[in-house]
gemmi code that builds the backbone of each chain (N, CA, C; Angstrom):
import gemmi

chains = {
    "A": [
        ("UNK", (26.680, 19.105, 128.717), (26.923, 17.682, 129.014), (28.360, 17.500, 129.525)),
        ("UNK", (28.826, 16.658, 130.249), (29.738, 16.449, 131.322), (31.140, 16.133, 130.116)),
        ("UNK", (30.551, 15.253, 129.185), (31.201, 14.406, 128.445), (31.740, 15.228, 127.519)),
        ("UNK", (32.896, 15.414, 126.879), (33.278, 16.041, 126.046), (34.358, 15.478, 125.050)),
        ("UNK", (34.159, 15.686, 124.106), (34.032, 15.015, 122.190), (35.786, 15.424, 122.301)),
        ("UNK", (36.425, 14.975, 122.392), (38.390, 15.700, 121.814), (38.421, 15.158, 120.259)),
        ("UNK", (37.513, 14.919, 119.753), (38.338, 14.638, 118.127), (38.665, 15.936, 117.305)),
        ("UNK", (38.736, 17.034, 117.720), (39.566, 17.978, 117.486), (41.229, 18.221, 117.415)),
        ("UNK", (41.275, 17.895, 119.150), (42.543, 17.632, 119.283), (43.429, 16.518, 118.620)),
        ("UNK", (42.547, 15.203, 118.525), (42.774, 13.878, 117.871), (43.396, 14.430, 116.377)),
        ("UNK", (42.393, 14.713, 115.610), (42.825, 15.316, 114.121), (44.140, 15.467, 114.272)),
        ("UNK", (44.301, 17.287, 114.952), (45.201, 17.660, 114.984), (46.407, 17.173, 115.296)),
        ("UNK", (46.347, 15.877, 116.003), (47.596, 15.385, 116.638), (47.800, 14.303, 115.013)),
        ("UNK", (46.521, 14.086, 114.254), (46.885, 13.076, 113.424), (47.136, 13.725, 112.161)),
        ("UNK", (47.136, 15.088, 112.136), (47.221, 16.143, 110.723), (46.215, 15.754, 110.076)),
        ("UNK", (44.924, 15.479, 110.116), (43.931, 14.665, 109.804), (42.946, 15.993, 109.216)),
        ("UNK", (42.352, 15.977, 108.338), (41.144, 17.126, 108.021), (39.795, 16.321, 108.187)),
        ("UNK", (38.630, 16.512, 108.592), (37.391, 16.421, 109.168), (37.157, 15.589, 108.118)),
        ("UNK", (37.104, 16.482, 106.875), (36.226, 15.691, 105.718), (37.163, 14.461, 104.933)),
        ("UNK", (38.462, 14.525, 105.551), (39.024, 12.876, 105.258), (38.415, 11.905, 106.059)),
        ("UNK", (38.650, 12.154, 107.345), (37.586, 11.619, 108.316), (36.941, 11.074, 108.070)),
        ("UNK", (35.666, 11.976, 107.529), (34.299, 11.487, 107.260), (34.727, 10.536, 105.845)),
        ("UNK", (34.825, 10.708, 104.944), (35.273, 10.134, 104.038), (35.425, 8.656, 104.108)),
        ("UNK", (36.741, 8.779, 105.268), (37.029, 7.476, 105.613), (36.531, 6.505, 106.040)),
        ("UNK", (35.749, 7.325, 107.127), (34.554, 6.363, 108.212), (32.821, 6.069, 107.323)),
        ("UNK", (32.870, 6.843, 106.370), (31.833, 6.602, 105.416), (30.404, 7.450, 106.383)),
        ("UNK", (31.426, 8.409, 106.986), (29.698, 9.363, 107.235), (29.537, 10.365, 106.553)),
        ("UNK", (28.504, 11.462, 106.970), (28.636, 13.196, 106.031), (29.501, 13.449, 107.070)),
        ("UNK", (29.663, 14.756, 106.844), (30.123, 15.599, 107.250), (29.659, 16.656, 108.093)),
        ("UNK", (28.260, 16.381, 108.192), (27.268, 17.166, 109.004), (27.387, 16.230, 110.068)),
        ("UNK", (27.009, 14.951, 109.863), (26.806, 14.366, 111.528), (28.643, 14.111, 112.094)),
        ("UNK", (29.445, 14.264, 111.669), (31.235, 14.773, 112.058), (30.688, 15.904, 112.852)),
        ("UNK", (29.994, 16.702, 112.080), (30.531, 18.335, 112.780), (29.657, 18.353, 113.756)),
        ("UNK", (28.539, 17.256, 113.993), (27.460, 16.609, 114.990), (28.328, 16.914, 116.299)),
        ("UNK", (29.115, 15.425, 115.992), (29.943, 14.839, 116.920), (31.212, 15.621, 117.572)),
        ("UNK", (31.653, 16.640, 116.443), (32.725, 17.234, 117.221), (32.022, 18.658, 117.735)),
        ("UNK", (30.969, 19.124, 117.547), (30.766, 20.267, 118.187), (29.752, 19.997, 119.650)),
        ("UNK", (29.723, 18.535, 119.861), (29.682, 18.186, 120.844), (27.885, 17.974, 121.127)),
        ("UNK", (27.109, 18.145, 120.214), (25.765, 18.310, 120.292), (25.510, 16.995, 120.103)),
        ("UNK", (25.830, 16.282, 119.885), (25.860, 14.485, 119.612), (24.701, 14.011, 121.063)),
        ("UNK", (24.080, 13.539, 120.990), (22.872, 12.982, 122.215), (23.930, 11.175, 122.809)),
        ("UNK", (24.441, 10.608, 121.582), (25.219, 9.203, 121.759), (25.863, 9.004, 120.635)),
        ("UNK", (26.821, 8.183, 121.314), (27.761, 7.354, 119.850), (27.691, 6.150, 120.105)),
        ("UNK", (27.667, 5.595, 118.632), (27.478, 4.218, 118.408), (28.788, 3.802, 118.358)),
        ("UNK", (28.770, 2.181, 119.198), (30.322, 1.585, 119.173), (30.729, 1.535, 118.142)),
        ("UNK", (29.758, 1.200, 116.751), (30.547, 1.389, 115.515), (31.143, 2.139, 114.958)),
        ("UNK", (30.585, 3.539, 115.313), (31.332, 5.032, 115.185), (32.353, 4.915, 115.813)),
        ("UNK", (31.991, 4.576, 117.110), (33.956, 4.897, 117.829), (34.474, 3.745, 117.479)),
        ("UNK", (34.278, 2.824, 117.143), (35.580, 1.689, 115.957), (35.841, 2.435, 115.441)),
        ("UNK", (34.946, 3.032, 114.291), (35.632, 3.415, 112.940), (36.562, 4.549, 113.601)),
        ("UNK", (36.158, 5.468, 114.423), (37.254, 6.756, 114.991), (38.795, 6.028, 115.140)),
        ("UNK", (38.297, 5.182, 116.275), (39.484, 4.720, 116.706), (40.461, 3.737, 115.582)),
        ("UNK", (39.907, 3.318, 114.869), (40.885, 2.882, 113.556), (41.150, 3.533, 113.017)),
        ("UNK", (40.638, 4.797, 111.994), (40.930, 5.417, 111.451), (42.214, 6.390, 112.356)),
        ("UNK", (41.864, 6.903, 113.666), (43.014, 7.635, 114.178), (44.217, 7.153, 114.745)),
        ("UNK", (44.008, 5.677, 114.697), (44.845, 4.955, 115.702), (44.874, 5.544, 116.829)),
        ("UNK", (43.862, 5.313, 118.037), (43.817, 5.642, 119.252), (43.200, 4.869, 119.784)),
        ("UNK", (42.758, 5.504, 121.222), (41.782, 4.464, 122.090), (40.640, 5.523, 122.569)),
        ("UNK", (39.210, 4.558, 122.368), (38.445, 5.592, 123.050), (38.640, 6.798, 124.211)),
        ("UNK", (39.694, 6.446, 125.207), (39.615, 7.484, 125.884), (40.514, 8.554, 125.105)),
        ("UNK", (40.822, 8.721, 124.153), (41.796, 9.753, 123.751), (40.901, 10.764, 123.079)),
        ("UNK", (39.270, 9.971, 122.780), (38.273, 10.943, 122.020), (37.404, 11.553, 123.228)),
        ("UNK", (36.996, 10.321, 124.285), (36.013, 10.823, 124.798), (36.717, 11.121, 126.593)),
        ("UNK", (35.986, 12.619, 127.249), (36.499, 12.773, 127.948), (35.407, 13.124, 129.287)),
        ("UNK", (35.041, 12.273, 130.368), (34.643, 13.158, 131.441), (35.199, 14.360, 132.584)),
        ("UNK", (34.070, 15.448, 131.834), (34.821, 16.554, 133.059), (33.554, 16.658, 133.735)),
        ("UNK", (33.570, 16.584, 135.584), (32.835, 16.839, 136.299), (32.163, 18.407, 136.413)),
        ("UNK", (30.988, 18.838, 136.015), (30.816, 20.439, 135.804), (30.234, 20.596, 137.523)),
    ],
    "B": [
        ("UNK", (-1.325, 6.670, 103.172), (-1.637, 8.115, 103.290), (-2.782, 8.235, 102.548)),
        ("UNK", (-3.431, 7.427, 101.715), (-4.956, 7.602, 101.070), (-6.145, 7.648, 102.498)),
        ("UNK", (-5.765, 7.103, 103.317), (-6.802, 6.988, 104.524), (-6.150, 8.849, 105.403)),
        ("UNK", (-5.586, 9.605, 105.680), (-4.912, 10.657, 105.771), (-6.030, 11.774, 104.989)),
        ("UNK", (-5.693, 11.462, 103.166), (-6.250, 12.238, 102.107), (-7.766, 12.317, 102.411)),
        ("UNK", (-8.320, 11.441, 102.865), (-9.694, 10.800, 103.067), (-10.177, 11.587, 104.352)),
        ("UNK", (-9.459, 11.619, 105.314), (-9.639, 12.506, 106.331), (-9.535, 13.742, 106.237)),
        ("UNK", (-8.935, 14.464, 105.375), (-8.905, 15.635, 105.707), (-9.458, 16.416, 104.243)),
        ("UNK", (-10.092, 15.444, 103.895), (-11.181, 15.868, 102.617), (-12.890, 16.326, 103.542)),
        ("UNK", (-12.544, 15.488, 104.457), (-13.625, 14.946, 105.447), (-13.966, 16.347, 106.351)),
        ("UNK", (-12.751, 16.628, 107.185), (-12.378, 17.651, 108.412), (-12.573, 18.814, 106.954)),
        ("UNK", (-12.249, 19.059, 105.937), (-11.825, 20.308, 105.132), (-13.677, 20.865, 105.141)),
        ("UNK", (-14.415, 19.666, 104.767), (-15.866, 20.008, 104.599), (-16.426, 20.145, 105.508)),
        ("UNK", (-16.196, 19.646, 106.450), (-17.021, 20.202, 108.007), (-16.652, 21.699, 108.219)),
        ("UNK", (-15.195, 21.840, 108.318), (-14.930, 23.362, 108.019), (-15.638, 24.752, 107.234)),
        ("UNK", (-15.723, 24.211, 106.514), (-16.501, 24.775, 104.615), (-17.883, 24.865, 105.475)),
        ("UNK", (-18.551, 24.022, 105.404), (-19.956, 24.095, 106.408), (-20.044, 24.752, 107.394)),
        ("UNK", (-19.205, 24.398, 108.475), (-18.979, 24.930, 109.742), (-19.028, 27.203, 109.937)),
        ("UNK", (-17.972, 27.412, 108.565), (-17.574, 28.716, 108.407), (-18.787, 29.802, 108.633)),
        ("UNK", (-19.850, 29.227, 107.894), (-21.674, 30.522, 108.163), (-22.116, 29.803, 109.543)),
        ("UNK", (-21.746, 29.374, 110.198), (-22.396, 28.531, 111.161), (-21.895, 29.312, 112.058)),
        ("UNK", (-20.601, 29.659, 112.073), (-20.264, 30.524, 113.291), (-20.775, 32.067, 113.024)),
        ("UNK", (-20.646, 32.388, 112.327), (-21.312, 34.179, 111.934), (-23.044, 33.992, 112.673)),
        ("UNK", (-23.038, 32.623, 112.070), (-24.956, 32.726, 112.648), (-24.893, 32.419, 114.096)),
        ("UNK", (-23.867, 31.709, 114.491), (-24.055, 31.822, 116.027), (-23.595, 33.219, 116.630)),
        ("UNK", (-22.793, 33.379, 116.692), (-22.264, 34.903, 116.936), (-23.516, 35.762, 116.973)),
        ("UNK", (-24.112, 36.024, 115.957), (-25.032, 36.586, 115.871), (-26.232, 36.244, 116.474)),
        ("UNK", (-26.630, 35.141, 116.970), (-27.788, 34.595, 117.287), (-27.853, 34.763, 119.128)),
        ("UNK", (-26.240, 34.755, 119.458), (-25.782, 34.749, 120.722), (-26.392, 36.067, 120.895)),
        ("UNK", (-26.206, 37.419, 120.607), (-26.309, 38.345, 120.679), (-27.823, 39.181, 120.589)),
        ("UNK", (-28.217, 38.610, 119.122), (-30.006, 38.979, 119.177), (-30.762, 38.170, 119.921)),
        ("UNK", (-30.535, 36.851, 120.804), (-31.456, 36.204, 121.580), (-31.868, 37.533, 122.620)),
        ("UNK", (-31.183, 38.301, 123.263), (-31.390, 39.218, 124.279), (-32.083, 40.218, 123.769)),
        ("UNK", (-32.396, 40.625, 122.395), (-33.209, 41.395, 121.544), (-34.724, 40.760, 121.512)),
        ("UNK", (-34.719, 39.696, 121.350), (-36.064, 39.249, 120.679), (-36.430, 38.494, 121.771)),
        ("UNK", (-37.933, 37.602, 120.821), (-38.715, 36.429, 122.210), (-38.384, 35.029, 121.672)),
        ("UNK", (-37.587, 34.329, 122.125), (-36.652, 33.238, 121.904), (-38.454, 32.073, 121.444)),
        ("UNK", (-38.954, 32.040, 122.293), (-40.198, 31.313, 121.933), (-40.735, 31.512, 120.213)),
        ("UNK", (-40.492, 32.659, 119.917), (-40.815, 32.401, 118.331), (-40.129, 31.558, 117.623)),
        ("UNK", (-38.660, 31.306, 117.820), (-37.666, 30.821, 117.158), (-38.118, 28.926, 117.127)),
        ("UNK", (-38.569, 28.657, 118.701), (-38.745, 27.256, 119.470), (-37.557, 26.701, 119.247)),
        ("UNK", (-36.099, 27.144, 119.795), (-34.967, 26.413, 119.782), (-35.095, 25.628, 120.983)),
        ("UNK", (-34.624, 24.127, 120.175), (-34.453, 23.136, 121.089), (-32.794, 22.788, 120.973)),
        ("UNK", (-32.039, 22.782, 121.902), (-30.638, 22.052, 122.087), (-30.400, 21.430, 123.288)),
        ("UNK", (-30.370, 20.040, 122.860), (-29.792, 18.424, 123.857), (-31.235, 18.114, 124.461)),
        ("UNK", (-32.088, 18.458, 123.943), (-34.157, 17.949, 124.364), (-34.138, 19.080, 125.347)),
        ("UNK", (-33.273, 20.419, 125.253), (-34.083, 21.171, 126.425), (-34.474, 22.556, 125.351)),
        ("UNK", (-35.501, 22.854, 125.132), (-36.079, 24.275, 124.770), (-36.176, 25.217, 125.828)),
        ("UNK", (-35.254, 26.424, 124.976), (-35.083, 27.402, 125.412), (-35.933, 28.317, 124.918)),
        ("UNK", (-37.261, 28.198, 125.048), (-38.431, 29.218, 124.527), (-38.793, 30.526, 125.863)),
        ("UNK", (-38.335, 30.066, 127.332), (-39.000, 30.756, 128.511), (-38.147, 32.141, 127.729)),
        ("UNK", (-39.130, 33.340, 128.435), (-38.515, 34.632, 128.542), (-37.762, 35.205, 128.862)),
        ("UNK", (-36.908, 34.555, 130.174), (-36.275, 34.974, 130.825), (-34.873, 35.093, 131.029)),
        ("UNK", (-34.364, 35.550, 131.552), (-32.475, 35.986, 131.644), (-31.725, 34.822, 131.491)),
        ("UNK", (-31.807, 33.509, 132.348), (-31.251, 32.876, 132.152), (-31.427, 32.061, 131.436)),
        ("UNK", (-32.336, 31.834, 130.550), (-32.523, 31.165, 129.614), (-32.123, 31.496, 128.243)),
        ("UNK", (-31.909, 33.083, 128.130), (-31.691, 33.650, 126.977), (-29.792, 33.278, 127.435)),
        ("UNK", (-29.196, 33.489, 128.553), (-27.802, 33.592, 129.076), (-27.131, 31.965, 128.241)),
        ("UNK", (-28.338, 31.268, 129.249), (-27.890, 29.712, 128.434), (-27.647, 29.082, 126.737)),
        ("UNK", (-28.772, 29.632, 126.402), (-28.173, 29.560, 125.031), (-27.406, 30.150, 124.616)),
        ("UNK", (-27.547, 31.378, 124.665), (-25.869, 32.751, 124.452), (-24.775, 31.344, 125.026)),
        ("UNK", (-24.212, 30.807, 125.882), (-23.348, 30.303, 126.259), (-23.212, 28.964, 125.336)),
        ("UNK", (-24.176, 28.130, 125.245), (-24.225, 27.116, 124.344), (-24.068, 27.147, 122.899)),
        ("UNK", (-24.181, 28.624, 122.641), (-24.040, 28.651, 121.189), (-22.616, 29.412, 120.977)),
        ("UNK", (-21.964, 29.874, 121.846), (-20.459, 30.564, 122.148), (-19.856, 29.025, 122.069)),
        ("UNK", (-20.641, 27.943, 123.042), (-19.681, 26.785, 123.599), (-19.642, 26.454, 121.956)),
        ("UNK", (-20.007, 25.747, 121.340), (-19.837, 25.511, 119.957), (-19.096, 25.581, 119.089)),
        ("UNK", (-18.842, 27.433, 119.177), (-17.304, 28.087, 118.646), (-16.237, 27.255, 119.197)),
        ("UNK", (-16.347, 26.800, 120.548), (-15.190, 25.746, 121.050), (-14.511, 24.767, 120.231)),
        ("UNK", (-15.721, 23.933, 119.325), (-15.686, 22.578, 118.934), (-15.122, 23.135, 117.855)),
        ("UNK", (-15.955, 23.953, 117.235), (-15.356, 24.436, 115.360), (-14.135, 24.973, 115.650)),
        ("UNK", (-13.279, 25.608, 117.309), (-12.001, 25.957, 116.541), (-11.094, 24.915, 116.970)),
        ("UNK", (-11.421, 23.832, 117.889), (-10.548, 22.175, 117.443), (-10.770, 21.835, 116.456)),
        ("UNK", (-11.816, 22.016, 115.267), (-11.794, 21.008, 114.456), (-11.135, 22.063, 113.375)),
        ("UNK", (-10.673, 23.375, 113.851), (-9.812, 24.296, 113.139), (-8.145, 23.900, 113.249)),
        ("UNK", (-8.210, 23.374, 114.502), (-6.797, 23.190, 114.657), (-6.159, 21.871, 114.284)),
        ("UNK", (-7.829, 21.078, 114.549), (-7.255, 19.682, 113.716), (-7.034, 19.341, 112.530)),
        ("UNK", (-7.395, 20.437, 111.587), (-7.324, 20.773, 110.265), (-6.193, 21.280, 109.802)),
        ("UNK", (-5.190, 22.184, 110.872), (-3.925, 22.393, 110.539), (-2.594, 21.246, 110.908)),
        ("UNK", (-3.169, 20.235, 112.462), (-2.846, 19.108, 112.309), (-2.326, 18.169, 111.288)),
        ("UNK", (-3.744, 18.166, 110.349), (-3.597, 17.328, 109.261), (-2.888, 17.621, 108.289)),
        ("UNK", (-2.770, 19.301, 108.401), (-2.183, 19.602, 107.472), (-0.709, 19.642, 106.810)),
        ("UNK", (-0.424, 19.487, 108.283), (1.475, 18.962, 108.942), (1.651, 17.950, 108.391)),
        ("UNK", (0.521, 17.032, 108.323), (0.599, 15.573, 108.549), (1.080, 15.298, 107.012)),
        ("UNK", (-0.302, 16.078, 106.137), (-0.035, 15.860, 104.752), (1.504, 16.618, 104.233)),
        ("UNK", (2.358, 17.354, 105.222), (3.500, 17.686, 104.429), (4.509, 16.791, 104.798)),
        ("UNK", (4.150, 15.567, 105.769), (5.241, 14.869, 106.948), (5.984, 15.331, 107.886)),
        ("UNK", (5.384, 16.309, 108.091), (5.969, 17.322, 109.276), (5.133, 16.454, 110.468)),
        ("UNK", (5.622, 15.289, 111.128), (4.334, 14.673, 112.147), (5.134, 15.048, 113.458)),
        ("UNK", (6.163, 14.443, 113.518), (7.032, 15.115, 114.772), (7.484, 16.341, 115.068)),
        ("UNK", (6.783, 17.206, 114.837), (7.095, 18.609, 115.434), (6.695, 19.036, 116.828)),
        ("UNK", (7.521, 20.292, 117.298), (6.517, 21.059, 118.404), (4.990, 21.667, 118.252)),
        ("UNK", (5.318, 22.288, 116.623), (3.434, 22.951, 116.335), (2.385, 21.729, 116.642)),
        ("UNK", (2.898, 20.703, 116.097), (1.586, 19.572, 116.132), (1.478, 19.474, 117.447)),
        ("UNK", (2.928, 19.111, 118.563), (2.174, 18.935, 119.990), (1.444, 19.693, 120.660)),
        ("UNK", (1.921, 21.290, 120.232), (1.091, 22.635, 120.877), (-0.502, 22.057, 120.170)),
        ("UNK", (-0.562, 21.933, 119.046), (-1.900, 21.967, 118.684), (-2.584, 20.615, 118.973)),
        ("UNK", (-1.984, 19.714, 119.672), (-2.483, 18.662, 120.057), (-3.347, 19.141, 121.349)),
        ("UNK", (-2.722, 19.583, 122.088), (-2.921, 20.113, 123.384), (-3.920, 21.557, 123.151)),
        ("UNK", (-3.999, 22.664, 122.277), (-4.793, 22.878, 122.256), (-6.211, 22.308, 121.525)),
        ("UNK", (-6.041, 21.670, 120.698), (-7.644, 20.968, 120.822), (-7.939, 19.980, 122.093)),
        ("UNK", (-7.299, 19.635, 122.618), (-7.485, 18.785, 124.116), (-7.687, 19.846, 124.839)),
        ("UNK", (-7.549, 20.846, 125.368), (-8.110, 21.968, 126.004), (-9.235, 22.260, 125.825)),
        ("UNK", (-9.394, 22.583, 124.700), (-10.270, 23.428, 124.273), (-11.672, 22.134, 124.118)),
        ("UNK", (-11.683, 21.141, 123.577), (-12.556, 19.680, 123.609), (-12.842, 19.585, 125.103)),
        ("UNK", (-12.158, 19.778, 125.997), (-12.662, 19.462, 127.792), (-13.187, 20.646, 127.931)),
        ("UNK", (-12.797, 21.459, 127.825), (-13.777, 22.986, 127.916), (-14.838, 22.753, 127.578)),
        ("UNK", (-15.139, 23.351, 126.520), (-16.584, 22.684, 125.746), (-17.576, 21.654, 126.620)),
        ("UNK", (-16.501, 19.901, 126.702), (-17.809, 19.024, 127.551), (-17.954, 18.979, 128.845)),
        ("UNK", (-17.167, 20.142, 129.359), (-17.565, 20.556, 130.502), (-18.447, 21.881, 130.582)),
        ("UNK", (-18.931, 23.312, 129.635), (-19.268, 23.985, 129.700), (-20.675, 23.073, 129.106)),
        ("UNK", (-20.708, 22.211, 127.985), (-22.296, 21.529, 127.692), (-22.736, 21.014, 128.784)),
        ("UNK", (-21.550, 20.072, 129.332), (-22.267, 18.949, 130.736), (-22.847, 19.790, 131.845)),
        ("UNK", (-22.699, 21.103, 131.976), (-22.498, 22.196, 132.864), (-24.314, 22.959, 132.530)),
        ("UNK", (-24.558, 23.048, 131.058), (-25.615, 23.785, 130.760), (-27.000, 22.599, 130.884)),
        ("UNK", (-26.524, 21.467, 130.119), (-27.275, 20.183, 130.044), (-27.822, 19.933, 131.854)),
        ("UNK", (-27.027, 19.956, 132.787), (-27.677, 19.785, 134.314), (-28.329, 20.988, 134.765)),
        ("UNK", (-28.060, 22.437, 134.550), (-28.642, 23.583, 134.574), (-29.794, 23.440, 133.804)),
        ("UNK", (-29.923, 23.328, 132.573), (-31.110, 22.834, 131.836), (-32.314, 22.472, 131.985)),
        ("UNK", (-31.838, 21.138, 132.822), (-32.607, 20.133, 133.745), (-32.907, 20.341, 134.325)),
        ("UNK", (-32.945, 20.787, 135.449), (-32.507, 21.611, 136.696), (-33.781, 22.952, 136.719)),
        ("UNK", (-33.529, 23.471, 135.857), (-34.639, 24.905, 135.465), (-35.563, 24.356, 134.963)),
        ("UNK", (-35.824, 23.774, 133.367), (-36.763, 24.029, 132.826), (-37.703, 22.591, 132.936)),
        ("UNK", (-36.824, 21.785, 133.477), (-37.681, 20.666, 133.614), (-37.654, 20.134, 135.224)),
        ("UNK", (-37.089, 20.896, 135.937), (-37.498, 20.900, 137.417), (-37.289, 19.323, 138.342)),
        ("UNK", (-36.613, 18.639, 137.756), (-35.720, 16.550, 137.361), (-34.173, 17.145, 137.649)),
        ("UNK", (-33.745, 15.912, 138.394), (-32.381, 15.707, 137.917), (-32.536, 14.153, 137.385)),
        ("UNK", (-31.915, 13.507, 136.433), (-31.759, 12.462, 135.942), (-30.336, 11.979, 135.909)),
        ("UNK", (-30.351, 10.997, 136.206), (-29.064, 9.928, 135.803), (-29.292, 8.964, 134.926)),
        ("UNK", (-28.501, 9.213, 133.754), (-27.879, 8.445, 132.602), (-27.168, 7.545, 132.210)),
        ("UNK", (-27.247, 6.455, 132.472), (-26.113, 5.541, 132.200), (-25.861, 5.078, 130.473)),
        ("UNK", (-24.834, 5.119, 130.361), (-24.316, 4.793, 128.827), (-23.545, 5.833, 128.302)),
        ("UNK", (-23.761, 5.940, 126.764), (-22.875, 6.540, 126.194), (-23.378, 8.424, 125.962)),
        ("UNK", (-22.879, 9.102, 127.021), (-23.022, 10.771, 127.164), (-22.582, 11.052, 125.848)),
        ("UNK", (-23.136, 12.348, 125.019), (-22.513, 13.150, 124.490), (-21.069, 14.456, 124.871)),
        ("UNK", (-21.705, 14.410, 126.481), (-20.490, 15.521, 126.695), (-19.887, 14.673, 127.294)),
        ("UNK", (-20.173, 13.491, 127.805), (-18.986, 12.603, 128.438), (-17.778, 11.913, 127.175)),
        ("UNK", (-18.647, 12.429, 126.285), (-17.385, 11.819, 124.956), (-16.880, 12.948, 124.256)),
        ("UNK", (-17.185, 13.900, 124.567), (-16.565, 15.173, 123.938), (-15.075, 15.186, 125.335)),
        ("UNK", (-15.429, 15.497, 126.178), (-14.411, 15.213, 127.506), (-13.913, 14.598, 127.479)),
        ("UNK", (-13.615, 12.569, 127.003), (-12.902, 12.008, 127.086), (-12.329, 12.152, 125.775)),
        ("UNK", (-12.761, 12.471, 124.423), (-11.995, 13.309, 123.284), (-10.805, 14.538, 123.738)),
        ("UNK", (-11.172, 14.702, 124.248), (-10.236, 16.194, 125.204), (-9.253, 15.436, 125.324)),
        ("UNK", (-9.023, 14.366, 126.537), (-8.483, 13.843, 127.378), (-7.520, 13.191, 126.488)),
        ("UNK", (-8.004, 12.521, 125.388), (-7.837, 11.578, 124.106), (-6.293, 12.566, 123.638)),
        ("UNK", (-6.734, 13.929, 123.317), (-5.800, 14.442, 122.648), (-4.477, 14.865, 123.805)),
        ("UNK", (-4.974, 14.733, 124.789), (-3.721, 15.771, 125.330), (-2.778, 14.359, 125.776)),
        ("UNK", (-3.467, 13.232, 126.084), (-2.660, 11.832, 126.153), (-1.995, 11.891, 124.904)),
        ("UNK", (-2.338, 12.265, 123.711), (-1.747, 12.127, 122.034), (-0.750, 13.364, 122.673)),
        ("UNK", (-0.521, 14.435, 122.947), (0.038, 15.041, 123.158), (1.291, 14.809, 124.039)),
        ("UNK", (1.077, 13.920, 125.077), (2.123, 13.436, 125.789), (2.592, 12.595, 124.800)),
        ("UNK", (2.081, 11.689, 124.326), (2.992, 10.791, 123.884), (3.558, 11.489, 122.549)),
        ("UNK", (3.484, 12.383, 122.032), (4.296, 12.749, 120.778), (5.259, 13.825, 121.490)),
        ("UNK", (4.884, 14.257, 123.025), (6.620, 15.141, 123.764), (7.430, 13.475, 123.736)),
        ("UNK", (7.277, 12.335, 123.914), (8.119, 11.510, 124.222), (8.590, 10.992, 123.226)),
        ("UNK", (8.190, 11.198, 121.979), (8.315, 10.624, 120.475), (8.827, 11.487, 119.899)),
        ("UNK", (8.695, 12.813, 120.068), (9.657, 14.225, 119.832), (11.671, 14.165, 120.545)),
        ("UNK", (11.011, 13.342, 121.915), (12.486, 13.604, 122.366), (12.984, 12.315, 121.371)),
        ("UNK", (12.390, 11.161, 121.389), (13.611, 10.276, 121.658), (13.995, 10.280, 119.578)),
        ("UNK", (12.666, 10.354, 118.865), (13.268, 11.343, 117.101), (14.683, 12.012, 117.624)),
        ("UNK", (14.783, 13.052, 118.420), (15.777, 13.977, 118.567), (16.748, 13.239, 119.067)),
        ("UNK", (16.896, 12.383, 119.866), (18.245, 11.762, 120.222), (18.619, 10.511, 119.056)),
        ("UNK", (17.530, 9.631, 118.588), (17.665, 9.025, 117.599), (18.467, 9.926, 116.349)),
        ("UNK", (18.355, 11.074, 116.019), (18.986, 12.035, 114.951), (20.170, 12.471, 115.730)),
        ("UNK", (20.707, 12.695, 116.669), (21.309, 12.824, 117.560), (22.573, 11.652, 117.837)),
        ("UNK", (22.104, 10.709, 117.201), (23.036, 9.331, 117.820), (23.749, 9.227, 116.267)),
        ("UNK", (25.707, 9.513, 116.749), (26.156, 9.406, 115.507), (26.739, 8.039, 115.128)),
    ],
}
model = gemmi.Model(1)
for chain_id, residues in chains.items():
    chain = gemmi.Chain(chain_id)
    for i, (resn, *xyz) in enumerate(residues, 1):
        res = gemmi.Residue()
        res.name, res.seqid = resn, gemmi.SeqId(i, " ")
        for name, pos in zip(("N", "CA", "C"), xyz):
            atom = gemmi.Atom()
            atom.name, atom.element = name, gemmi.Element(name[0])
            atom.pos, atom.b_iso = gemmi.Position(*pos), 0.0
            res.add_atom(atom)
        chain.add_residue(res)
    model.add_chain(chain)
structure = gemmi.Structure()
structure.add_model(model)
structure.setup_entities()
């Protein structure tokens, strides 16, 4: 898929661990590792609220188009 | 799921029944070409197959093979159900086996609809037209029945998967 998931990089820029993350945003930790290993089919705007509050960012800092 | 339990109490006993039914066809397919079919006086769909001859002994051999058709959809619809009773409904096995009893159901009311005009044709020397409700015209649109069930559970398969899919 064209689209590609950066909440890897995000974390890392926020010293952030996955399962605070999830924690925070009130998901598991299975559909996190959904979303960051990129197998995700869609995200719900409510998911990327909660991302984007929790990381203080803006959607484009998670989600990225690369033309393949 | 009591209407489910009910069904496949239903399909389990046709099975149970069904099981000596195929050994005796098998077998019956095979000694018709041994013996004089006229002793037996088998009648199947109002045509008796008593004449002596090759193709008459061929036709039933085929009609009683076609049969094995029906008993192994109602084999597969039995493992169907059996998905069903674990809630396994959206899988790939169920669509494969959707599609093969829809195969295998048009086979069949096309190999009966096929013997039924041959039938006619030979031993009663008529062609007739039927209007209403066919037996092999409803075994065929049963066929048809399942492999439409079959499409629509590839489209109920994908969008389960993106629905599980959507975080």
């Amino acid at each position: 898929m064209p689209i590609i998931v950066n909440l890897d990089v995000m974390l890392a820029k926020r010293k952030m661990r996955s399962k605070e993350l999830a924690e925070i945003m009130g998901i598991t930790t299975a559909n996190l590792s959904i979303l960051k290993s990129g197998k995700a089919k869609a995200i719900r705007f409510s998911t990327l609220e909660a991302i984007c509050k929790t990381l203080e960012c803006q959607p484009a800092d998670i989600l990225e188009y690369i033309d393949t | 799921m009591k209407k489910l339990s009910l069904l496949k109490a239903i399909v389990d006993l046709l099975w149970i029944f069904s099981t000596p039914i195929i050994l005796m066809l098998l077998g019956l397919s095979f000694a018709i070409f041994f013996v004089d079919p006229s002793e037996f006086n088998i009648k199947i769909n109002t045509i008796n197959f008593n004449e002596k001859d090759l193709l008459s002994k061929v036709l039933f051999a085929i009609s009683s093979l076609n049969y094995l058709l029906i008993i192994a959809a109602l084999y597969f619809f039995r493992k169907v159900l059996h998905y069903f009773t674990r809630i396994k409904i959206f899988e790939e096995t169920v669509l494969k086996l959707f599609q093969k009893i829809g195969n295998l159901l048009m086979l069949s009311g096309f190999i009966s609809l096929s013997i039924s005009i041959i039938g006619e044709i030979y031993f009663k020397q008529k062609i007739t037209l039927a209007f209403g409700l066919n037996q092999h015209l409803v075994i065929i649109c049963l066929g048809l029945f399942f492999l439409v069930l079959s499409e629509i559970f590839k489209i109920a398969i994908s969008t389960k998967q993106e629905n599980d899919l959507t975080i």
